[in-house]
C-alpha positions in Angstrom: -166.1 -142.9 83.0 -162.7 -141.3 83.0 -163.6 -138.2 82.0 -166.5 -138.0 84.7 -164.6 -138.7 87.1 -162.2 -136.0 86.1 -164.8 -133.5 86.0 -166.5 -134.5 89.5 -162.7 -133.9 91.2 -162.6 -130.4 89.2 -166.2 -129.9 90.7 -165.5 -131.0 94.0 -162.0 -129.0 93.9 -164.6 -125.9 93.1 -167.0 -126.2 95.8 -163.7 -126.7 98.1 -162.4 -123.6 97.2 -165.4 -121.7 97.1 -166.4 -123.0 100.8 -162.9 -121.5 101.7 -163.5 -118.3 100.3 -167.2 -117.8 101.7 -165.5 -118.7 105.2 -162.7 -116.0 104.2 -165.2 -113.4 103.6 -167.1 -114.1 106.5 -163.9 -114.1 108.9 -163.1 -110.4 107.1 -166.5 -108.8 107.3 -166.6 -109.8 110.9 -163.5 -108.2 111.4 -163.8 -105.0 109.4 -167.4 -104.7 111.7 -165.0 -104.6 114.7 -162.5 -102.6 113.3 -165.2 -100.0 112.6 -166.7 -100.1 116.2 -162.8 -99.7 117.3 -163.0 -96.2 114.9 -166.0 -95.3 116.5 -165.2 -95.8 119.9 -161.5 -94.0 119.2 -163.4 -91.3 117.0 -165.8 -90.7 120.2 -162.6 -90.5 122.9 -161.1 -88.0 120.7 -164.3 -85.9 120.5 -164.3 -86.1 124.1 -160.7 -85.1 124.7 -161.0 -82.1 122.2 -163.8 -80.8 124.0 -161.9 -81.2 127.8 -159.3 -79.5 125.8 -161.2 -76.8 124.6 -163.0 -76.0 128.2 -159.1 -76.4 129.6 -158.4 -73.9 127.4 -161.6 -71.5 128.2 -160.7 -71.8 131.7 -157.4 -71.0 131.4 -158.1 -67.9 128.9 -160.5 -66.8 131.8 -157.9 -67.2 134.7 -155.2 -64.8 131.8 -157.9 -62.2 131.6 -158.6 -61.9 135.8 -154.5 -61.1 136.0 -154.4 -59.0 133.5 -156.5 -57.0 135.7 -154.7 -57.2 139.4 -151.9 -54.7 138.9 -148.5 -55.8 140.5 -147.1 -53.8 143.3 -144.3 -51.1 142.4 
């Protein structure tokens, strides 16, 4: 019975271990889920701030181009 008993503690010491690591798994595929909406979201403010940058930018190019064409006073 020794021997039985030795190998139902191994078992039990698996199934203990493998429950902890199924829960680990778990915790890190919920958080590499938010971590990918988080890169999303940041991805999609960026997109949005490159294209206020670029219309910034048009603006400004077109505002250049209107005083490049009033001559100063000599």
């Amino acid at each position: 019975p020794g021997k039985f008993d030795e190998l139902e503690g191994k078992i039990k010491t698996l199934m203990a271990r493998y429950d902890g690591l199924k829960k680990r798994n778990q915790d890190l595929e919920v958080l590499l889920k938010n971590k990918s909406l988080e890169l999303e979201e940041a991805n999609k403010q960026l997109k949005g701030i490159n294209e206020e940058r670029n219309a910034v930018r048009t603006k400004i190019d077109s505002l250049l181009d209107l005083l490049q064409d009033i001559q100063a006073p000599r």
